[in-house]
N, C-alpha and C positions, 0 to 999 in steps of 0.2 A: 682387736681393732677398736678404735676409742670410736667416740663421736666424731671426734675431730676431724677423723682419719676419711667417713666420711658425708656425701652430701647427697639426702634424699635416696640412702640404700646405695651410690654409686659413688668410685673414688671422685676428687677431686678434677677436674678435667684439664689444668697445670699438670698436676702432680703424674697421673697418667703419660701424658704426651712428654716429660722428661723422663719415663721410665722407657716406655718404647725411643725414643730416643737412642737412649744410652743403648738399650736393647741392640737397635739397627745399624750402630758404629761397630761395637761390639764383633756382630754377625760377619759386616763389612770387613772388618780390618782383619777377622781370625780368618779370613777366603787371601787373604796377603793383598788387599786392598787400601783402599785410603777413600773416605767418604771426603767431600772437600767441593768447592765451590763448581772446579776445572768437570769431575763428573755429573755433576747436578745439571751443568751447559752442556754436556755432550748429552744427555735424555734428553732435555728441553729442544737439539737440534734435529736428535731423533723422530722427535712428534709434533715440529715442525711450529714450536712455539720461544717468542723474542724472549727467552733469558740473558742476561748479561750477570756477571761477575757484580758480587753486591749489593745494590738495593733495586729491588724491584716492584715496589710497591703498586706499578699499574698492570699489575698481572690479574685477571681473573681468578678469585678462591679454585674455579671448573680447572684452571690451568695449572697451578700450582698441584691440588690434588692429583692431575691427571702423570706432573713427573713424580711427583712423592709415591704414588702406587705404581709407577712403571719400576721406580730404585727398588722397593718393596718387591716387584717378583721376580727382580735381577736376582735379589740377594735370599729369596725363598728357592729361586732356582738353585741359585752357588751352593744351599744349604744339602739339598736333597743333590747332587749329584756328588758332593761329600759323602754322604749316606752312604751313598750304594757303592762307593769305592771300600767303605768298610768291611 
Protein backbone atom coordinates (compact mmCIF):
# COMPACT_ATOMS: atom_id res chain seq x y z
CA UNK A 1 0.00 0.00 0.00
CA UNK A 2 1.74 3.36 -0.97
CA UNK A 3 1.04 6.72 0.58
CA UNK A 4 -1.05 7.46 -1.88
CA UNK A 5 -3.36 4.63 -1.37
CA UNK A 6 -3.94 6.21 1.91
CA UNK A 7 -5.31 9.23 4.00
CA UNK A 8 -4.44 9.57 7.76
CA UNK A 9 -3.89 5.57 8.16
CA UNK A 10 -7.49 5.23 6.35
CA UNK A 11 -8.49 4.54 2.62
CA UNK A 12 -9.55 7.13 0.72
CA UNK A 13 -13.34 7.79 1.38
CA UNK A 14 -14.10 8.06 -2.78
CA UNK A 15 -12.23 5.16 -3.20
CA UNK A 16 -13.98 3.15 -0.54
CA UNK A 17 -17.66 3.97 -1.30
CA UNK A 18 -16.86 2.78 -5.06
CA UNK A 19 -15.57 -0.39 -3.83
CA UNK A 20 -18.54 -1.22 -1.45
CA UNK A 21 -20.49 -0.14 -4.30
CA UNK A 22 -19.30 -2.37 -6.72
CA UNK A 23 -19.36 -4.83 -3.64
CA UNK A 24 -23.38 -4.27 -3.26
CA UNK A 25 -24.30 -4.77 -7.07
CA UNK A 26 -22.14 -7.46 -7.17
CA UNK A 27 -24.03 -9.29 -4.02
CA UNK A 28 -27.38 -7.84 -5.71
CA UNK A 29 -27.22 -9.14 -9.11
CA UNK A 30 -25.39 -12.80 -8.02
CA UNK A 31 -29.30 -13.22 -5.66
CA UNK A 32 -30.74 -12.85 -9.83
CA UNK A 33 -31.52 -9.30 -8.91
CA UNK A 34 -31.01 -6.01 -10.53
CA UNK A 35 -30.03 -3.11 -8.16
CA UNK A 36 -31.59 0.07 -10.27
CA UNK A 37 -33.53 3.10 -9.55
CA UNK A 38 -37.40 1.01 -9.73
CA UNK A 39 -35.93 -1.01 -6.23
CA UNK A 40 -34.20 1.89 -4.52
CA UNK A 41 -38.41 3.57 -4.77
CA UNK A 42 -39.91 0.57 -3.64
CA UNK A 43 -37.45 0.64 0.03
CA UNK A 44 -38.07 4.35 0.00
CA UNK A 45 -41.99 3.34 -0.16
CA UNK A 46 -41.46 0.95 2.36
CA UNK A 47 -40.18 3.37 5.08
CA UNK A 48 -42.49 5.62 4.13
CA UNK A 49 -40.06 8.34 2.47
CA UNK A 50 -40.74 10.72 -0.96
CA UNK A 51 -38.16 9.09 -3.55
CA UNK A 52 -38.74 9.51 -7.09
CA UNK A 53 -36.90 8.08 -9.98
CA UNK A 54 -33.69 10.40 -10.41
CA UNK A 55 -32.60 13.28 -8.68
CA UNK A 56 -33.37 13.76 -5.37
CA UNK A 57 -31.53 16.19 -3.97
CA UNK A 58 -34.05 17.32 -1.14
CA UNK A 59 -33.77 14.16 0.64
CA UNK A 60 -32.31 14.33 4.14
CA UNK A 61 -28.55 12.49 4.38
CA UNK A 62 -31.00 10.61 7.84
CA UNK A 63 -33.24 9.58 4.72
CA UNK A 64 -31.13 8.49 2.05
CA UNK A 65 -28.94 6.50 4.69
CA UNK A 66 -32.05 5.04 6.20
CA UNK A 67 -32.92 3.14 2.34
CA UNK A 68 -29.18 2.67 1.59
CA UNK A 69 -29.07 0.41 5.06
CA UNK A 70 -32.54 -1.11 4.54
CA UNK A 71 -30.85 -2.45 0.55
CA UNK A 72 -27.80 -3.32 2.72
CA UNK A 73 -29.81 -5.92 5.02
CA UNK A 74 -32.03 -6.95 2.03
CA UNK A 75 -29.10 -8.08 0.40
CA UNK A 76 -27.04 -9.33 3.91
CA UNK A 77 -30.32 -11.32 4.24
CA UNK A 78 -30.32 -12.81 0.41
CA UNK A 79 -26.55 -13.54 1.44
CA UNK A 80 -27.00 -15.66 4.43
CA UNK A 81 -30.02 -17.63 3.42
CA UNK A 82 -27.77 -18.60 0.29
CA UNK A 83 -25.44 -19.93 2.95
CA UNK A 84 -27.44 -22.06 4.64
CA UNK A 85 -28.99 -23.58 1.35
CA UNK A 86 -25.29 -24.70 0.89
Amino acid sequence: MTQNDQYNGRYRSSEWHAAMNRLKVEVFNAQGNDVDDNKKVEIAQELGIPLKKGYNGELKAKQAGNIGGKMVKKMVGMAQTQLKKK
